[in-house]
N, C-alpha and C positions, 0 to 999 in steps of 0.2 A: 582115354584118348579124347582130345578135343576134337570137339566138331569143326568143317570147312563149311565155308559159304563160296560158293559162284556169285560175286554180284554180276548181274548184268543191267539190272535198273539204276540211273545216276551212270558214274564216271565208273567203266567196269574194272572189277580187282576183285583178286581172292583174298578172303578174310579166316584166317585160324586163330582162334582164342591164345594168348601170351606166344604168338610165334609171328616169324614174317615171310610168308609161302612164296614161292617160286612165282612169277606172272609169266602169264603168255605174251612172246614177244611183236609186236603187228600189229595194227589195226587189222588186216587179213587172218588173222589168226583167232582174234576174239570174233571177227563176223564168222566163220566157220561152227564157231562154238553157240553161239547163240541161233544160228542160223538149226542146228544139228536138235541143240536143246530144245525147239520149238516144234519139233518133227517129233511127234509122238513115233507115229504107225514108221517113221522110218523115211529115206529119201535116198534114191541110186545114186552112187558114185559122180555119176558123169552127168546128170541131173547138178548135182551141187557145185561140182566143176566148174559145167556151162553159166551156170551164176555167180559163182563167185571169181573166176579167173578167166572171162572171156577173151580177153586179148593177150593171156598167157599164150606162149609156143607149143606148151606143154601142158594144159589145163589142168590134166588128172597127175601129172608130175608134180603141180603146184601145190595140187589141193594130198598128194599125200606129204608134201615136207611141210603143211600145215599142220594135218593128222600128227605128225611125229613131231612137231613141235609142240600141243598139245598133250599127247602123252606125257611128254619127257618132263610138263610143271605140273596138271593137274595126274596122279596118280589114285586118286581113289573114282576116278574117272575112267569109265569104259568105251569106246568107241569103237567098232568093230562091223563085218561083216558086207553085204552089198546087197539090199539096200544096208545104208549105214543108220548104225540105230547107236544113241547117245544112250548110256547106261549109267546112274551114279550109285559107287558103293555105300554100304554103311558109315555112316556118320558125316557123308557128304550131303550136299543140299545146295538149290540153285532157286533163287528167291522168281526168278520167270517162271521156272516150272512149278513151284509151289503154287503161285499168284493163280493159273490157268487149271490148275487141280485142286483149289484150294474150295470148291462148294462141298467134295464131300464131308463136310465137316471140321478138317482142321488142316491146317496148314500155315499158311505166311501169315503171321500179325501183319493187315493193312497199314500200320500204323508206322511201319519199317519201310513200307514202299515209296521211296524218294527218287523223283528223277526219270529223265525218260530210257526207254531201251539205248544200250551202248551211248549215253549220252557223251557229247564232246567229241565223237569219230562222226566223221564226212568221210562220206562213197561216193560223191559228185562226178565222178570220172568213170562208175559202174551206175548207169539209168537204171537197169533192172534189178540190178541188186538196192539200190537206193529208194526205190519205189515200193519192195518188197518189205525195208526196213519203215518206212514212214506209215506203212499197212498195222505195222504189227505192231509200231506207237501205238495208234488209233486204239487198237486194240487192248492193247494192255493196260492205259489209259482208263479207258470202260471197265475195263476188269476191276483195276483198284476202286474207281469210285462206286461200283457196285457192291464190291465188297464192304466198304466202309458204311455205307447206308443199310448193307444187310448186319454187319456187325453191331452195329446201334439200336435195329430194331430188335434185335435178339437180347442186345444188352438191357435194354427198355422191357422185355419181357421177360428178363430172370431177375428181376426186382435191382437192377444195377444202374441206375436211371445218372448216376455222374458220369458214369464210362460211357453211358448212351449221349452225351451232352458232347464229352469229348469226340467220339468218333463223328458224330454229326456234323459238329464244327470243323472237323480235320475237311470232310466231306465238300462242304461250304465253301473252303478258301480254295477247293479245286474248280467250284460250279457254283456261283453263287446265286444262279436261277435254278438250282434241286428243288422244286417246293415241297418235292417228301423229305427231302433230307431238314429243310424245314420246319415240316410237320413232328419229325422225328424231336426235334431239340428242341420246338415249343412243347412237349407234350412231357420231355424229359426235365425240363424245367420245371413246369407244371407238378410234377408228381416231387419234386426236391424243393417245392415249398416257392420256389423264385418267383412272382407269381407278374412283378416288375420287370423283370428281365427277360419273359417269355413276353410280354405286352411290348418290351423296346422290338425284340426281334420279328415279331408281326407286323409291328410299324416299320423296321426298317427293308422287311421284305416289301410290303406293298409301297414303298419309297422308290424303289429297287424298281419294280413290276413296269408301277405308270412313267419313271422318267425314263426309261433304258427301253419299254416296249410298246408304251401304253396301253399298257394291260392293267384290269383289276388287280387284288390281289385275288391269289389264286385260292378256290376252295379246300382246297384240304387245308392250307394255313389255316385259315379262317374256322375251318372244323375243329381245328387241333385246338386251339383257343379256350371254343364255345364248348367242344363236346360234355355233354354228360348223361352217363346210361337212363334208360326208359326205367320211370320207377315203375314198381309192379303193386298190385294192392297190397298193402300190409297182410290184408285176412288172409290173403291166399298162403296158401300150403307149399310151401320148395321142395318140392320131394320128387323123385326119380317120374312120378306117375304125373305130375304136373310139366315137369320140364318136356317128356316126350308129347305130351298135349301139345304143348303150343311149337315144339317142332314139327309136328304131324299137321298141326294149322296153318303155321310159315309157307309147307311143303305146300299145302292145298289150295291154299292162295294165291303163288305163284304159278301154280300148273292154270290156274282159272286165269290169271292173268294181271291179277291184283298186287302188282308188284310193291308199292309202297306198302300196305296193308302186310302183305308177306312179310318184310322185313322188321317191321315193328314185332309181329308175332317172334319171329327168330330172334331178335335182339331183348326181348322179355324170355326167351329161352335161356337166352345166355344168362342174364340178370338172376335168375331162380337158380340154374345150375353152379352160379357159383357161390349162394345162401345155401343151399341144399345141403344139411350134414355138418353142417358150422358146428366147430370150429374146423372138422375134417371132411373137406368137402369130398364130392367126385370127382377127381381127379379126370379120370376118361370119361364123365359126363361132361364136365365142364370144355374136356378139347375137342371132343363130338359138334357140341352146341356153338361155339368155335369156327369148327371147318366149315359147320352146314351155313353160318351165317356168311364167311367170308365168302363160298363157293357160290352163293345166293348175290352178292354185291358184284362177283366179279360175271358172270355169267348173264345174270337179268338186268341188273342196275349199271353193268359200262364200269365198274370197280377197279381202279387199278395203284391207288395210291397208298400212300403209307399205312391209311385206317384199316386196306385190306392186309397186308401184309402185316401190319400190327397183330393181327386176331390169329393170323397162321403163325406167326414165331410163339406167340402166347400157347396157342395148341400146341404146337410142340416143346415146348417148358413143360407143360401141365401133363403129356401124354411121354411113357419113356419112350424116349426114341429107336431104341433098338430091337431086333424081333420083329415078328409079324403081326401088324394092326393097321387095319382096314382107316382106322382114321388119319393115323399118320402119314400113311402111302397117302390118300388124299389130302393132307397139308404140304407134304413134298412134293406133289405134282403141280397143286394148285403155285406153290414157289416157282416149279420150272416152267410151269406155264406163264406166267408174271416176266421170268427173264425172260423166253422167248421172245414174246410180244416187246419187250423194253429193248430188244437186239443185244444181251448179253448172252451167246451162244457155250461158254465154258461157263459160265453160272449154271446156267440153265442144263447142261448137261451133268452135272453134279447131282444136281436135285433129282432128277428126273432117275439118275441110277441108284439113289438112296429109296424116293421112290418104288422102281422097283422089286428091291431088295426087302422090303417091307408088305408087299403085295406078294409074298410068294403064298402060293396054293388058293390065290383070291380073284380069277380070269375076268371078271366083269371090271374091278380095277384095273388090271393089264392090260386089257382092252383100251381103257381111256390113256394111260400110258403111254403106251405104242404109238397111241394115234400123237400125242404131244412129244416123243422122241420122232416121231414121221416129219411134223410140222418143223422143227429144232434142222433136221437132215436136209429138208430142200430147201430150206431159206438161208444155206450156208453149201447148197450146191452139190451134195451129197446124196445125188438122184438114186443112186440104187440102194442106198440102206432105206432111202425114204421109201422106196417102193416095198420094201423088205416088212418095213413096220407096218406101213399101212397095210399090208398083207395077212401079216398074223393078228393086228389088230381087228382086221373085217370078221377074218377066222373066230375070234373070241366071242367078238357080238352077237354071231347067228347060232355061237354053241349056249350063249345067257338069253339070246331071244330080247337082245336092247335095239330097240331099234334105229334110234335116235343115234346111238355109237356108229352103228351101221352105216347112217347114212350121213354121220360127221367124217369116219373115215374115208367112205365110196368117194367123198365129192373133193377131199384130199388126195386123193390117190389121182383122180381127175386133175385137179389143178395141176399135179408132178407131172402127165402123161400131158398137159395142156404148156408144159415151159419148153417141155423137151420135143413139141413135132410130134409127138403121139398122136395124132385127132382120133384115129377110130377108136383107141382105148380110152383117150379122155372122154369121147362122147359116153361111151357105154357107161363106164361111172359112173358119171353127172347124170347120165338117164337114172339108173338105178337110185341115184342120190333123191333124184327130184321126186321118184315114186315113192320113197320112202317120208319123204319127210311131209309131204301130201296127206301119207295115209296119217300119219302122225299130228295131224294140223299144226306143224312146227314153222309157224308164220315168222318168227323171230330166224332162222336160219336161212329162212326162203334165197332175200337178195344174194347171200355169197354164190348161190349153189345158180342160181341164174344169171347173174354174172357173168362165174367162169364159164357157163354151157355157151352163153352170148357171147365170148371170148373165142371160143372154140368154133362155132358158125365162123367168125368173125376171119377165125383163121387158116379157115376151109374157102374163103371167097362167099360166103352165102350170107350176103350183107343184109338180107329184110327179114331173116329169122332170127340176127343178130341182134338188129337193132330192137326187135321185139322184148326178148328177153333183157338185154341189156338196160332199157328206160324201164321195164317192171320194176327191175334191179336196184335203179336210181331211186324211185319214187315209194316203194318197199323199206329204203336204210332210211331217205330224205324222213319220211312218214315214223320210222322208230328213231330215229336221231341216234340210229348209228355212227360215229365217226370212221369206223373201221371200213364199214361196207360201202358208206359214204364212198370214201376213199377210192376204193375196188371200183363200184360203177363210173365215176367218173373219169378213172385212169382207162375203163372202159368205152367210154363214151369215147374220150379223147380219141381213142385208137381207131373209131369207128369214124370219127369225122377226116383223122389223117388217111384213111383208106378211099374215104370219097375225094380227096384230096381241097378239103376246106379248111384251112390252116386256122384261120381269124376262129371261127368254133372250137377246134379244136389246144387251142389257148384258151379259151375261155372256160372248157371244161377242166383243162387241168387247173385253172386259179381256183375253181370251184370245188374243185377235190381236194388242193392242196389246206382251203380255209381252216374247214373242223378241226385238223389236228390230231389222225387217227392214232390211237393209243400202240397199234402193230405196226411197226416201224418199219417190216416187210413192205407194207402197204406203202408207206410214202417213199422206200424207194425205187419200188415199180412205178410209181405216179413220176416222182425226180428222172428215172429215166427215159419215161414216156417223154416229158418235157424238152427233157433233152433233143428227144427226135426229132419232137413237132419243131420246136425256137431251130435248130439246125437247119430244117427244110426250109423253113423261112425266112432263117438268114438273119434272124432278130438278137439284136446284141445282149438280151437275157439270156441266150446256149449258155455263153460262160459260166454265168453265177449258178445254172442249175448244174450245170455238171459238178463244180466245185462242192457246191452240197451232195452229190450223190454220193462225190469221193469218199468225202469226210463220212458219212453216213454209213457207208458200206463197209470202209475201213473200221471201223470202228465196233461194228455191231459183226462183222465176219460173215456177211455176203459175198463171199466171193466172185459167183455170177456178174451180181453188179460191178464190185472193182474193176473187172476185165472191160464189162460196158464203161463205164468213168473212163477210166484209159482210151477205149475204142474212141467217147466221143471226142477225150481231147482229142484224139489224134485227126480227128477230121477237122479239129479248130486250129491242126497245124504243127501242135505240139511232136515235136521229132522223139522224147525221152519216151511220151506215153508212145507211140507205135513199137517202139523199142520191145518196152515190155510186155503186148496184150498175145502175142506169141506164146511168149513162155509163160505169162501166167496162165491162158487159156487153156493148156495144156494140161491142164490139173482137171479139168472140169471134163465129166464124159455127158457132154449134151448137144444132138446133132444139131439141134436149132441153134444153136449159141456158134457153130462152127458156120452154118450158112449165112446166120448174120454177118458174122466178118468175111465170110468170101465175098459177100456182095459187098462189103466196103474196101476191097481188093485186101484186108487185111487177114492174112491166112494164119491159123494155129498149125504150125509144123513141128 
């Protein structure tokens, strides 16, 4: 039997090999279906109704002669129950649902993904329904081109380096400021001999950079270029007993604080381990020396770009992927960690369950895990799995005695218990957190963790304990050239100046936050929606363009919190569609702050 497709990306239509399948009739009828396909966990009756046939007479009348319209052409299609849960039989397939499931491993060739969701139908005439749909562009949008950049670094490291060229450039003509996805097709160039052709595309990136941003061109281009591995002495020996040397050295260097020196040591790890045993090397020595280095880039050195992600698809080529190995679960985490932070939230949860799957019987992994499925849950509004993981992730830490996990979870657990109106729980964390990482002299963790405690004074009215921690906070990231924490304090600061009611400072801390360019995208849209608040009170005709950024930002990366705030703020700039929908999209969200936000802007979640 031939297989069906559901397209829903481009102009929607069912596709069956040498046949011509029955369509859904409606524009009403495919938003149902995409709408249903998009609902994992499922979505009630009258929930879908109320969005899809608002000014029906009949609303759930509507929505079942949709239902049955839908049956009667898709038939290897299941749709049933209340909540209603989209089901597709054997040898059916829905290129949306593939695209948002497609980290664990296989799924939709990005290279098929043409077009935006239900492209060509307008819902202009349903605001909420319309709102809901240009959410989920955003989104899927990010998905594909996440994909395509993960699919080229993967192809780049199973020795495929034309296919890595191909999908990079697919990548490019979507975003032609990727500088990884740049990095990815100079490097793939590079290794297929082109050596011309990688030199035009570094030229015409930084062409690109200074006349469109004025911007340099960006470092990892520029690495991608230049790179070439640390030679090692000839005399020395590659053998198992030298490679864990100079990992043990890496390790040592960096706990001392010797971060450049560290990394040299681990990237002559790598260099030995993969000489070692020539022409059959070690394979899981070589994907070991791998993680430790990417894990080292992304953790101590601010690592976030294709060079890291380069070395973890590499470990995973080098290392099988399947079964239980301690070093893999740590290349798939350090990947869902990577989507996190980049706002790819169905990437990132892919990885993070391969992950894992791969860390079974291995608690001190799991630990770190949990704690990056916790981080993945509240940055997409999903307050009580967050609390869930952070929970058993704490659990794990004081059963291995890490203490550092401990007090990364505690102070995440805090931030959840600091969005949602919790203070006395969020203090106690952040207490906990701060002693731990004290005893630990974990000066590089410090500002978050003081921050959000400065956050929490802040949001208790206890403005001079606030602001104490808070400028630590500042001067802590400023002094490590964190961008991320950066970020944090000054969306902090901001908050502090708008609570004194000093508007002119508190603009100037968010321009200040907004500069660096923190690599957690969380972070710039708490800072966008701060913004938002302060330019509103002041009445300053920048509200608009920050809101418009948060939209886009949030949509896209599946923040849902924020998209409700984006709506909220248009709607105080007047916008009648966004008041429309911050009702019913809020409604999805179980967080009491988030509900007394909008009661005080008369805008009620009912």
């Amino acid at each position: 039997m031939a297989e069906t497709w559901i397209r829903l990306l481009g102009p929607p239509k069912i596709e069956s090999a040498g046949a011509a399948p029955p369509q859904p009739k409606g524009r009403k009828a495919w938003a149902v279906l995409a709408y249903l396909a998009l609902q994992p966990d499922g979505v009630s009756r009258s929930r879908t109704a109320m969005l899809l046939f608002p000014d029906a007479a009949d609303p759930l009348g509507a929505l079942r002669w949709n239902l049955s319209e839908l049956r009667r052409t898709l038939d290897g299609v299941s749709i049933t129950g209340d909540p209603l849960r989209l089901t597709l039989l054997p040898l059916w397939h829905c290129d949306a649902v593939e695209l948002v499931g497609s980290a664990n491993g296989h799924g939709l060739d990005p290279r098929t993904a043409n077009g935006q969701l239900l492209e060509g139908l307008s819902f202009a005439d349903n605001a909420v329904f319309d709102s809901w749909l240009a959410d989920q562009r955003y989104r899927l949008e990010n998905c594909v081109q996440s994909l395509l950049y993960e699919a080229s670094l993967a192809a780049l490291a199973a020795g495929a380096p034309a296919d890595a060229v191909e999908l990079a450039s697919l990548a490019l003509r979507r975003d032609a400021f990727h500088a990884d996805c740049t990095a990815v097709l100079v490097k793939a160039l590079v290794a297929l001999g082109e050596h011309r052709r990688a030199r035009e595309e570094v030229s015409k990136c930084a062409e690109l950079y200074h006349r469109e941003l004025g911007l340099p061109l960006p470092a990892e281009v520029r690495r991608a270029l230049s790179d070439s591995a640390p030679v090692a002495d000839p005399e020395l020996h590659a053998n198992v007993a030298t490679v864990r040397s100079y990992l043990d050295a890496g390790s040592a260097s960096l706990s001392a604080g010797a971060v450049d020196r560290g990394l040299d040591q681990l990237r002559l790890a790598v260099v030995l381990a993969q000489r070692a045993g020539l022409p059959n090397p070690d394979r899981h020595l070589v994907a070991e020396s791998l993680v430790t280095l990417a894990g080292a880039l992304i953790h101590q050195a601010g690592g976030r770009g294709a060079e890291v992600a380069d070395f973890l698809h590499r470990a995973l080529s080098a290392e099988a992927p399947d079964g239980v190995s301690r070093t893999a679960a740590a290349a798939y985490r350090e990947l869902g960690y990577l989507s996190v932070q980049r706002g790819v939230p169905d990437r990132a949860a892919g990885w993070l369950d391969r992950a894992m799957q791969a860390a079974q019987g291995i608690p001190e992994e799991q630990a770190r895990i949990l704690a990056i499925q916790g981080m993945l849950a509240s940055d997409t509004a999903h307050y009580g799995d967050a609390v869930a993981a952070f929970a058993e992730s704490r659990r794990l830490a004081r059963a291995v005695r890490n203490r550092r996990q401990l007090a990364f979870s505690e102070a995440l657990l805090g931030r959840v218990h600091l969005l949602r109106g919790d203070l006395e729980l969020a203090a106690a964390a952040l207490d906990r957190a701060l002693e731990s990482v004290a005893a630990e002299h974990w000066t590089a963790f410090e500002p978050f963790v003081a921050g959000v405690r400065g956050e929490t004074y802040l949001a208790a009215g206890r403005l001079e304990e606030a602001a104490a921690l808070i400028d630590r906070s500042w001067v802590m990231a400023e002094l490590a050239g964190d961008h991320c924490y950066m970020a944090l304090a000054a969306g902090a600061e901001a908050r502090l100046f708008l609570a004194h009611g000093d508007l002119a400072a508190a603009e100037h801390w968010i321009d200040r936050g907004l500069e660096p360019k923190p690599w957690y995208l969380w972070y710039t849209a708490r800072l966008l929606d701060t913004a938002a608040e302060v330019t509103l009170a002041a009445g300053s005709p920048r509200a608009a363009g920050f809101v418009d950024r948060l939209a886009a930002l949030a949509s896209k990366s599946g923040m849902r919190e924020f998209v409700v705030r984006a709506q909220s703020h248009r709607a105080a700039l007047g916008d009648e569609a966004a008041a429309q929908s911050v009702p019913w999209l809020a409604k999805e969200i179980d967080n009491p702050a988030l509900t007394a936000f909008l009661a005080g802007r008369h805008v009620v979640a009912h």
